[in-house]
C-alpha positions, 0 to 999 in steps of 0.5 A, spaced: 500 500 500 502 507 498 504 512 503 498 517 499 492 512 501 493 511 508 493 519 509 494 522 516 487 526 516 489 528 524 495 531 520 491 533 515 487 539 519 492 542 523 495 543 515 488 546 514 487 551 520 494 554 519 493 554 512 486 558 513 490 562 518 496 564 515 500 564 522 502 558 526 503 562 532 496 564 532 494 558 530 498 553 535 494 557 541 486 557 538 488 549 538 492 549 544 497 545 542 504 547 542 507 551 536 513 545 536 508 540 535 504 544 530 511 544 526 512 537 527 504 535 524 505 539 518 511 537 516 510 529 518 504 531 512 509 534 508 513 527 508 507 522 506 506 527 500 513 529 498 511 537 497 512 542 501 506 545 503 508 553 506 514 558 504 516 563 509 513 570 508 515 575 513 511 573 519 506 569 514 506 562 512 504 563 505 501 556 501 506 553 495 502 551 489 502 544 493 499 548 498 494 550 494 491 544 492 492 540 499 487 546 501 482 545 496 482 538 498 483 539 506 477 544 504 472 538 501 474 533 506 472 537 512 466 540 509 464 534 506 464 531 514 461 537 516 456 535 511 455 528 513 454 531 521 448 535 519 445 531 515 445 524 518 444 528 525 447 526 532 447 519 532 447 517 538 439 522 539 437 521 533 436 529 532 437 534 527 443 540 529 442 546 527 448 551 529 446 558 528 451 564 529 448 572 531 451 578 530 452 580 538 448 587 537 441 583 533 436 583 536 434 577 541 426 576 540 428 576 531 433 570 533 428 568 537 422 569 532 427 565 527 427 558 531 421 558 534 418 554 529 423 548 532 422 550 539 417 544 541 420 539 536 424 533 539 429 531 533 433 537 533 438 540 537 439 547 537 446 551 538 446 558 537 452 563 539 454 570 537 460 575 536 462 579 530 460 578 523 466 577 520 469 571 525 461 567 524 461 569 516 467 566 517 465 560 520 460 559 516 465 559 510 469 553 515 462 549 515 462 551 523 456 554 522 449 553 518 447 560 518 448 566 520 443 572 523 446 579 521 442 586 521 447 588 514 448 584 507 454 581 504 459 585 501 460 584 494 466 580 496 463 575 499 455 574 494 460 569 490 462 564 495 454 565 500 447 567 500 444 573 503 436 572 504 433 578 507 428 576 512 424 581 514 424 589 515 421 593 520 420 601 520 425 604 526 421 608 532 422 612 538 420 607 544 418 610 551 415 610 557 408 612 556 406 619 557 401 623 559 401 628 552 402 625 545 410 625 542 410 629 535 415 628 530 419 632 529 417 637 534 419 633 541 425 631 539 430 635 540 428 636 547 427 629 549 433 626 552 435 619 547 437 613 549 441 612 541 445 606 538 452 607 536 454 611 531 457 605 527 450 602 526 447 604 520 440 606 523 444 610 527 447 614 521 441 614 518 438 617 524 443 622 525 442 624 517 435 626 518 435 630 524 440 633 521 437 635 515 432 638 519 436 642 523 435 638 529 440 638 536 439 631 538 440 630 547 444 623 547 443 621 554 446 614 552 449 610 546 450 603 546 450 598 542 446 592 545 439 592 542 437 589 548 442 594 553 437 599 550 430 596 551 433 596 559 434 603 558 428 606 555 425 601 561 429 604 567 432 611 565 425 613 563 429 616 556 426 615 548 430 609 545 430 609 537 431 602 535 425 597 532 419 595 536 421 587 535 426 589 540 421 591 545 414 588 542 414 584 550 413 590 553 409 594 548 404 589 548 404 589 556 404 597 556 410 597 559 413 601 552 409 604 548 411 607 540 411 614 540 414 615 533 415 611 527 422 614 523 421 617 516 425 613 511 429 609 516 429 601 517 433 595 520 433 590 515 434 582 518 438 578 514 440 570 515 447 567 510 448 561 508 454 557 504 453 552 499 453 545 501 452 539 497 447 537 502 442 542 504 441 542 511 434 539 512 430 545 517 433 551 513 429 553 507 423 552 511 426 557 516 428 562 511 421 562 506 416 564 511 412 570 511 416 577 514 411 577 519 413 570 523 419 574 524 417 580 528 412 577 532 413 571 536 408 565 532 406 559 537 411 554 535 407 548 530 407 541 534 408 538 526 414 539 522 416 546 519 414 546 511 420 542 508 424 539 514 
């Protein structure tokens, strides 16, 4: 038997994450291994091919041409793993697993919203996590997630490789306490102490503009970057927030909150991303083609199957 059929597959992916990475210093403390050991695995696979796979750059590891094919095997070995994982399920349950990511600003009632039709199912397993958009896009492209929730589209970059569906928008308001006289927009605003999201939100941006062009002088009593972080001050501070009403639709159903004003022209747009696979998770299209409105408000979770699990 050859050296090539009996492939190090242990080997095999250390070389994948420090090809994905770039760097092996990095890379040998996300594994939490040695960088010594890291060395010694890639080269033990560079043996068993007779190809160097990296030259130095700098600081960086660079792919030869030899690296280069080895990732494009490394990638569909592993996504094809990925694959099998989520399509036969957990094994040993018998259930589907669904791994979503989430921007750590997008609002917890749309996730929520989003897997409610799996909520009272009990052959899927759910696993969720949040961070930033680039590192869970990236995950998504590794096969470590299955979709990813985000409040902004794909870059041009990145349309090729993933799909972005727009799920649902909502309109932006100023959400409050109740008061005793009605809120006029724009008229109240400027003396109205406000609780804003930063200003690297879009919203924010767009926010900012409108007052602008209409000559108002905004009081920011704070600005955040949590949705939820605002519903608590809107809530507790007494102050006005400006965010969707899918963030607080808790509250105002309860009267705790109130709308004061709808934004001209200014909406938060919910977006979920998803890789090509060569076999499609099972519970996705179901998730995605529903009626925008499932979305912003909380449906009652089906017993049944979503359509096309």
């Amino acid at each position: 038997m050859s050296r090539l059929t009996e492939l190090n597959f242990h080997h095999l992916r250390y070389f994948w994450a420090v090809a994905l990475d770039g760097n092996l210093t990095r890379t040998a403390r996300r594994l939490r291994v040695s960088q010594s050991a890291l060395s010694k695995q890639i080269r033990a696979l560079e043996d068993q091919l007779g190809q160097p796979l990296f030259a130095r750059a700098g600081r960086r590891l660079e792919l030869t041409e030899a690296g280069k094919i080895a990732l494009e095997y490394a990638d569909d070995i592993f996504a094809a793993g990925s694959e099998l994982l989520t399509t036969l399920g957990d094994g040993r349950s018998g259930r589907h697993v669904l791994r979503i990511g989430a921007v750590a600003t997008l609002s917890r009632n749309f996730q929520d919203s989003f897997v409610a039709p799996l909520l009272r199912r009990e052959d899927v397993r759910i696993s969720m996590e949040s961070g930033g958009a680039d590192e869970l896009v990236g995950r998504l492209a590794d096969h470590a997630l299955d979709v990813v929730l985000t409040n902004r589209p794909l870059s041009p970059a990145m349309a090729s490789s993933l799909r972005c569906w727009q799920l649902a928008r909502q309109r932006v308001s100023l959400i409050g306490r109740p008061r005793s006289e009605p809120f006029v927009w724009p008229d109240d605003v400027a003396g109205t102490r406000l609780v804003l999201p930063s200003g690297r939100s879009d919203i924010r941006t767009a926010f900012d503009a409108a007052c602008a062009r209409l000559g108002i002088t905004v009081r920011v009593f704070a600005e955040v970057d949590d949705m939820a972080m605002l519903r608590l001050l809107a809530i507790d501070a007494g102050a006005v927030a400006l965010l969707p009403s899918v963030v607080v639709r808790d509250e105002i159903t309860s009267g705790v909150l109130r709308e004061h004003a709808v934004v001209p022209d200014l909406y938060e747009n919910f977006f979920a991303i998803t890789a090509e696979r060569r076999y499609p998770h099972p519970l996705l299209r179901g998730l995605l083609e529903r009626d925008e409105r499932s979305f912003l408000w909380r449906p009652e979770p089906p017993r049944g199957e979503i359509p096309g699990a």
